[in-house]
BALOMAR-465939 format. One record per residue (C-alpha): residue in one letter; x negated, y negated, z negated. Coordinates in steps of 0.25 Angstrom, whole numbers, plus 5000, padded with zeros to 4 digits. Layout:
BALOMAR-465939
AXYZ;...
//
This chain:
BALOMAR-465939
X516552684670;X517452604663;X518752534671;X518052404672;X516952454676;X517552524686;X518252414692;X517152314692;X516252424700;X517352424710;X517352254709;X516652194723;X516352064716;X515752024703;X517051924699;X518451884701;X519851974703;X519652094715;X520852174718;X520252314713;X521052424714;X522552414711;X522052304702;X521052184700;X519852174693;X519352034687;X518151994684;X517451874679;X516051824675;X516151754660;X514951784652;X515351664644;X516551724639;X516951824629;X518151864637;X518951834650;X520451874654;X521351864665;X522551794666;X523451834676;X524651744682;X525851824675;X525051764663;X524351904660;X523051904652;X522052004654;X520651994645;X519552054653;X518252154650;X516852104647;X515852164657;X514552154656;X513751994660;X514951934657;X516251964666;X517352014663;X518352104670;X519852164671;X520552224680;X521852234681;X522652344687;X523752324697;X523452174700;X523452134713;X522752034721;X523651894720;X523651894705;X523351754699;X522351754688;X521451664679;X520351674669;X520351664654;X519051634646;X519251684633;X520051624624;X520251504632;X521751454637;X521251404651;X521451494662;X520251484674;X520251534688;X519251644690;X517951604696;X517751714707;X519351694710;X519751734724;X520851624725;X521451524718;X522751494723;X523151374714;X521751314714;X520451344707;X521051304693;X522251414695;X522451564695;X521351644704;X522151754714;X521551894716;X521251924731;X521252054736;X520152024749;X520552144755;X522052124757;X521552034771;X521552104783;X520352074792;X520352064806;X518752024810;X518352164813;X517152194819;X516552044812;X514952044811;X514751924803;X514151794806;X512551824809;X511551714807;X511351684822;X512151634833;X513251544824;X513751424826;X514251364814;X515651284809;X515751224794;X517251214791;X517851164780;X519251234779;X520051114772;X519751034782;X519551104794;X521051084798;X522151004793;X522751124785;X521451144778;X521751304779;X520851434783;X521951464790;X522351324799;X520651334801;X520851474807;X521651424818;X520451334821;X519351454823;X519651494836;X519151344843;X517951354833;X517651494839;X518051444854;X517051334850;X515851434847;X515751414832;X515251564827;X515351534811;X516151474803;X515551394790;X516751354780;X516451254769;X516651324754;X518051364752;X518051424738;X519051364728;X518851224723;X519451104714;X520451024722;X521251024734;X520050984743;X518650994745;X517451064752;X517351154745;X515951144738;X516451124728;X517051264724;X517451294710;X517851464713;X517051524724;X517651644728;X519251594729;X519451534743;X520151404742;X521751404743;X521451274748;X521451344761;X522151454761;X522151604753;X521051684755;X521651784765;X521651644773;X520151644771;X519951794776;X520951764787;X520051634792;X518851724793;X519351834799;X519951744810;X518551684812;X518051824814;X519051864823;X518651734831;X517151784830;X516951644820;X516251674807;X516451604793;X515251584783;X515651514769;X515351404763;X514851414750;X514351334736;X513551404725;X512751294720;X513951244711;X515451244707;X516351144710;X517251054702;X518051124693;X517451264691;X517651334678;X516451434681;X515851384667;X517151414659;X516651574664;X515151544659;X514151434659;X513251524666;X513851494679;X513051344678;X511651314676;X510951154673;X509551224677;X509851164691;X510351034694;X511451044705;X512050924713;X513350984713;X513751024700;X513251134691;X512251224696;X512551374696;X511751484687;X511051564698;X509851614688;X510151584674;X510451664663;X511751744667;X511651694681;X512051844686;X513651814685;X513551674695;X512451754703;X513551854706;X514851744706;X514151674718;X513351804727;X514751864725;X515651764730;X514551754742;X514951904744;X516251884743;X516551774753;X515951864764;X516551984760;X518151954756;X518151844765;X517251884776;X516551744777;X515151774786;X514251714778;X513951584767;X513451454768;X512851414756;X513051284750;X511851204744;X510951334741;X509951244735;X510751234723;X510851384719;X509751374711;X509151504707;X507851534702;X508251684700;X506951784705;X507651894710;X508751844721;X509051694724;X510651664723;X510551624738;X510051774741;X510951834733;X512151764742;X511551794751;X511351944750;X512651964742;X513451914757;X512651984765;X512752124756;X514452104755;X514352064773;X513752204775;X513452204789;X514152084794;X513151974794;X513351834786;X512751714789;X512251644775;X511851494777;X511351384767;X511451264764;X510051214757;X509651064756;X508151104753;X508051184767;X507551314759;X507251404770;X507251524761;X508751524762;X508751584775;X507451694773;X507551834769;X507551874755;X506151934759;X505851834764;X506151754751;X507251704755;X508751704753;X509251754765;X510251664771;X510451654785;X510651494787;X510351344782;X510951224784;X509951124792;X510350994787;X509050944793;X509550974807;X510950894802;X510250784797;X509150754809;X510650774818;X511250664809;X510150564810;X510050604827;X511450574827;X511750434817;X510350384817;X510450374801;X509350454791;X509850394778;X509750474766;X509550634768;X509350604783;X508250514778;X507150634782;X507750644797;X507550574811;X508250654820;X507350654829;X507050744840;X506050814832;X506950844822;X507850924830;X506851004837;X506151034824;X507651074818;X507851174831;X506451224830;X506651254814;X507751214807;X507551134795;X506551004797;X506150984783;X505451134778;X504551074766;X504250954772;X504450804764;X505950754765;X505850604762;X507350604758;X507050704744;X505450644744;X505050784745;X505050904752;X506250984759;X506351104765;X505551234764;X504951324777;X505751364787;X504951374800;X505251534801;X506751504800;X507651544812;X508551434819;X509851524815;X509151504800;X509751344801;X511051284801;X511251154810;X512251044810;X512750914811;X513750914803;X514350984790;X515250964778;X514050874768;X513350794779;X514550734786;X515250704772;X513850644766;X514050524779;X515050464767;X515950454778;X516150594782;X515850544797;X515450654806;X514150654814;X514850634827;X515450524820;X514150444818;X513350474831;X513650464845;X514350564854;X513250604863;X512150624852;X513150694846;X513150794856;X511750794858;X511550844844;X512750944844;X512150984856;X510751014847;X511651074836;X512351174845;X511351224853;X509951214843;X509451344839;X509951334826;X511451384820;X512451254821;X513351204812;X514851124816;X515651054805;X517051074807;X517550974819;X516050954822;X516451014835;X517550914840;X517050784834;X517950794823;X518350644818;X518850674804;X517550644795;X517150744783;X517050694770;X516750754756;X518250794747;X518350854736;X519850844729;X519250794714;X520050714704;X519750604693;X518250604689;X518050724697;X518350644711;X517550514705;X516450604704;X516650664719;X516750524725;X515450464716;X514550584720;X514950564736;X514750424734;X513450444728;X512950564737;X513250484751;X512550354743;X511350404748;X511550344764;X511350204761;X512750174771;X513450244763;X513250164751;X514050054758;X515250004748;X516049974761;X515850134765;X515950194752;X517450134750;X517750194764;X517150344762;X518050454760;X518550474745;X518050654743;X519250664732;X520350604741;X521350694748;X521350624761;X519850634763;X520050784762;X521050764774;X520350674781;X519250764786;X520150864790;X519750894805;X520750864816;X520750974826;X521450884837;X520050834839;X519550954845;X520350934857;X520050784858;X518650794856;X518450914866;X517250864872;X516750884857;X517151024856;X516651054870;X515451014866;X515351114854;X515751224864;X514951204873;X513651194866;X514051314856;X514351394869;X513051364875;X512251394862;X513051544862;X512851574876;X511551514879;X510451594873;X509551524871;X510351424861;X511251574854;X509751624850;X509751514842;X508051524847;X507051504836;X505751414837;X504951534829;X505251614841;X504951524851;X506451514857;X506451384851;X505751254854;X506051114856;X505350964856;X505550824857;X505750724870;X505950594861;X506150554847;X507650574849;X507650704862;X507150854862;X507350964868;X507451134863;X507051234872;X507651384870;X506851474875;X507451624880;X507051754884;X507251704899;X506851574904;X508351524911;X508851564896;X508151454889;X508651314886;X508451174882;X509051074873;X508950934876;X509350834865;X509250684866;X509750604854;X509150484858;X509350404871;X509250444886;X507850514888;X507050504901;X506150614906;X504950594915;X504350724912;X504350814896;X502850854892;X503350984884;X503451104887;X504551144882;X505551074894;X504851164903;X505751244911;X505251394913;X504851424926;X505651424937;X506751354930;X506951214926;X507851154914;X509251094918;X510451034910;X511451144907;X512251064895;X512350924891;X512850854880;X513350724888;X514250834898;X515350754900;X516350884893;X515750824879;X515950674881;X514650654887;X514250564898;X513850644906;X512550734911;X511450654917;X510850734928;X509450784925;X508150864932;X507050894925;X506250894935;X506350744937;X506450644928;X507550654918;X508350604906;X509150654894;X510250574891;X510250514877;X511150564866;X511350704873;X510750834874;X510650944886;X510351084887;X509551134897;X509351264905;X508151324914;X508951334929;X508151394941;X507251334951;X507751344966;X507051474972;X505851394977;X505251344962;X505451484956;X504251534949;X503651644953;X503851774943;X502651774938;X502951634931;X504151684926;X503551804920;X502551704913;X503651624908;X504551734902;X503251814895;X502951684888;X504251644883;X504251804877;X503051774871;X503551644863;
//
């Protein structure tokens, strides 16, 4: 075997600088170029050898990790970054560093991984998380988060981009964390913290496209493809001719966030656009299998997000599927934001928020499987009736949708404060996994708005494309509103959204809340099993056009549990002709949590017996409890043995 050979075989990934041995062995995709060399920071310059499918390697005895190093192509005198760099200390037009992954000492022994059930979700973008804009000023903050019951943390990309600010979707290297935020040990420090603190973190991720000012093209042309037309830029050659070296960029670097940096699972940006008609293996299941080979026997949650609603991201691979875990239900978020504003302009054209949306959500996730959606004159959404609640992600906010109100307003911003209990009170306890956006959970008053650091044509194109995007609410076309929204390219809009985190004190009421609901659904459980309409665990119906209710169902009667919502005004009840409100026997439903408790801001609980005429207030929503009878109405035990054999038989 020759040396090369020999140091490639002991390689973990298919590109960028590993400390090997007592040196470091380079390796770079080129299959456009006659010849590559590196081109250390003491200004040495090393060509490297030709393997086969166009990369190229060297290794270099005696180097150590912190070297700085670029890329030359062939004859040319520009020196590049390397597109699998580890870290790019002067930004992604300098020198990449090599990292040795291994100098960090862990302390999350005993760590399982995040599976898919059970998890409360928190989406984070580190920048803006706290005023510092650090991984290590946002460890302070885990432990409230954990005190607060999230279980999982979702961080927006953090990969290297163009600029001093952004979100981050826009990443032009995708295996170099940001020194935006810190060095990479800060990274392994954040995670471990949030393992200690029994807190996972899931990674954001964007493999549709790369951002502005990427020079993957300077490597080889094969990295692009004009077969698929992409929204956000060029699409990326998944199943072209000499596709093998981008298949294996992107599953590695899927592999490699959860094995150097322990990150428990992905969240998948805009799987739609990874077009790839290949036979053998969609890229999708190639992620997906390439993290859950490097986890081993921890578990990693792997969500995505997909506009179409294509059910076959969360099946099996023999089940044709791709094996995700997880999808975003922007069909649950979009009936919420109508309920909550009263407004179903553009993409919220197809949703009421009606009562029976929201039961039909609980009961099976997405509403729109295949059906016509008036808004794209066609239809959306494929079969998903044998999906699990735990298979859907549910939210009222995140990142896009609070950006795309052109004012970066939040939701509680545009509703009332009782409704907007009510509904956090159906996100929190519906069956299935819910989703915060960062400051969700104290009412944070900062808005969130699209940035993205761009100068000259680049920012004019950046402004005109939101402009044009949010054109399609008819308010936001308004002169007198578009001169007041938030320029993307400027500085102080960046610092604008940062959250204040002296809100969480003043608005304790709001966090206590989230507490107390998040406590409920983990100690209740009925609510943690996160039950299943399939199953029979699950089932709910409507009162009014604007009221329902959702019964869990358990293995013993004084277990079980209802859910009273009522986005509408106050509801009078003579009597309710369904089933489903019927206490079991012996027992009989009573309010053990209301949104209107005064600890929340509310005015107060309204006494209520079902037995008699009653009322839910309007704009709140109450969970009830089966509590015995006095001694005299108990059935006998024959009844009971009735009831329990037929609720093991559903």
């Amino acid at each position: 075997m020759r040396p090369t050979e020999a140091i490639n075989s002991a390689r973990r990934y298919p590109v960028g600088a590993e400390v090997v041995g007592d040196g470091v062995s380079f390796r770079v995709w080129a299959p456009s170029k006659k010849s590559v060399a590196v081109v250390l920071d003491d200004s040495r310059e090393i060509e490297a050898h030709a393997d086969l499918d166009g990369y190229f390697s060297l290794y270099m005895d005696g180097l150590k990790a912190g070297a700085l190093y670029q890329l030359r192509l062939e004859d040319s005198k520009e020196l590049l970054a390397d597109p699998a760099s580890r870290f790019q200390p002067r930004g992604p037009r300098g020198p990449s560093m090599v990292v040795n992954p291994f100098a960090y000492h862990w302390h999350e022994a005993g760590w399982s991984g995040v599976q898919r059930r059970g998890q409360v979700l928190y989406e984070m973008h580190v920048g803006t998380f706290t005023a510092e804009g650090t991984w290590r000023a946002a460890m302070a903050r885990l432990p409230q988060l954990g005190e607060l019951g999230i279980t999982c943390l979702e961080m927006m990309p953090v990969n290297e981009f163009d600029g001093t600010f952004g979100w981050g979707y826009d990443g032009t290297l995708l295996y170099a964390p940001t020194r935006l935020y810190g060095c990479p040990d800060d990274l392994r420090a954040f995670v471990d913290e949030a393992h200690r603190l029994g807190i996972g973190v899931i990674l954001d991720v964007v493999y549709n496209h790369f951002g502005a000012g990427e020079r993957f093209a300077d490597f080889t042309p094969d990295y692009f493809t004009d077969r698929y037309a992409n929204e956000w830029g060029k699409s990326i050659n998944f199943d072209g001719p000499n596709s093998l070296g981008v298949r294996e960029y992107v599953a590695g670097n899927a592999a490699y966030w959860i094995d150097e940096y322990h990150f428990d699972g992905l969240r998948i940006d805009a799987t739609q656009a990874l077009f790839d008609a290949t036979k053998e293996e969609h890229i999708v299941a190639r992620i997906a299998r390439a993290c859950r080979e490097t986890a081993g026997t921890r578990h990693v949650l792997l969500v995505s997000e997909n506009e179409p609603q294509e059910a076959r991201m969360v099946r099996p691979p023999e089940h044709y599927g791709y094996g995700l875990d997880a999808l975003w239900n922007d069909d649950f978020h979009h009936s919420a934001t109508v309920a909550l504003t009263g407004r179903n302009q553009a993409y919220y054209h197809d949703h009421r928020g009606t009562a029976q949306e929201f039961v039909s959500a609980a009961k099976f996730g997405f509403l729109f499987q295949g059906q016509r959606y008036d808004w794209q004159d066609g239809p959306r959404g494929t079969a998903g009736l044998d999906l699990r609640p735990c298979n859907f992600v549910h939210f009222l906010q995140n990142h896009d949708q609070i950006a795309n109100s052109g004012t970066g307003q939040r939701v509680h911003q545009m509703t009332s404060p009782a409704r907007m209990r009510a509904m956090t009170a159906l996100l929190l306890l519906g069956p299935q996994t819910p989703m915060l956006f960062q400051g969700q959970e104290f009412a944070a008053s900062s808005h969130f708005h699209y940035f993205a650091d761009r100068r000259g044509n680049d920012a004019d194109e950046v402004r005109a494309g939101r402009r044009e995007f949010v054109s399609q609410f008819p308010n936001l076309t308004d002169p007198q509103l578009l001169r007041q929204v938030a320029d993307p390219c400027d500085r102080a809009t960046f610092e604008a959204v940062k959250l204040d985190w002296s809100e969480w004190d003043r608005n304790a009421h709001v966090v206590a809340l989230h507490r107390d609901l998040l406590s409920l659904r983990r100690t209740t459980a009925a609510l943690a099993a996160q039950p299943s309409a399939r199953d029979g665990r699950l089932d709910g119906s409507v009162m009014s056009s604007s009221a329902f209710l959702l019964r869990f169902f358990a293995d013993r009667p004084e277990d079980e549990r209802l859910l009273l919502c009522n986005l509408g005004p106050d509801l009078e009840v003579e009597s309710l002709a369904d089933p489903l409100f019927a206490p079991p026997p012996g027992l009989q439903w009573s309010i053990v949590w209301s949104s209107e408790d005064p600890a929340y801001g509310g005015t107060g609980r309204r006494p209520v017996d079902v037995r008699k005429r009653w009322a839910i207030s309007g704009e709140s929503a109450v969970v009830m409890a089966p509590l015995p009878l006095d001694e005299l109405e108990k059935p006998s035990s024959e009844a009971m043995h009735l009831w329990q054999q037929a609720i093991s038989n559903i």
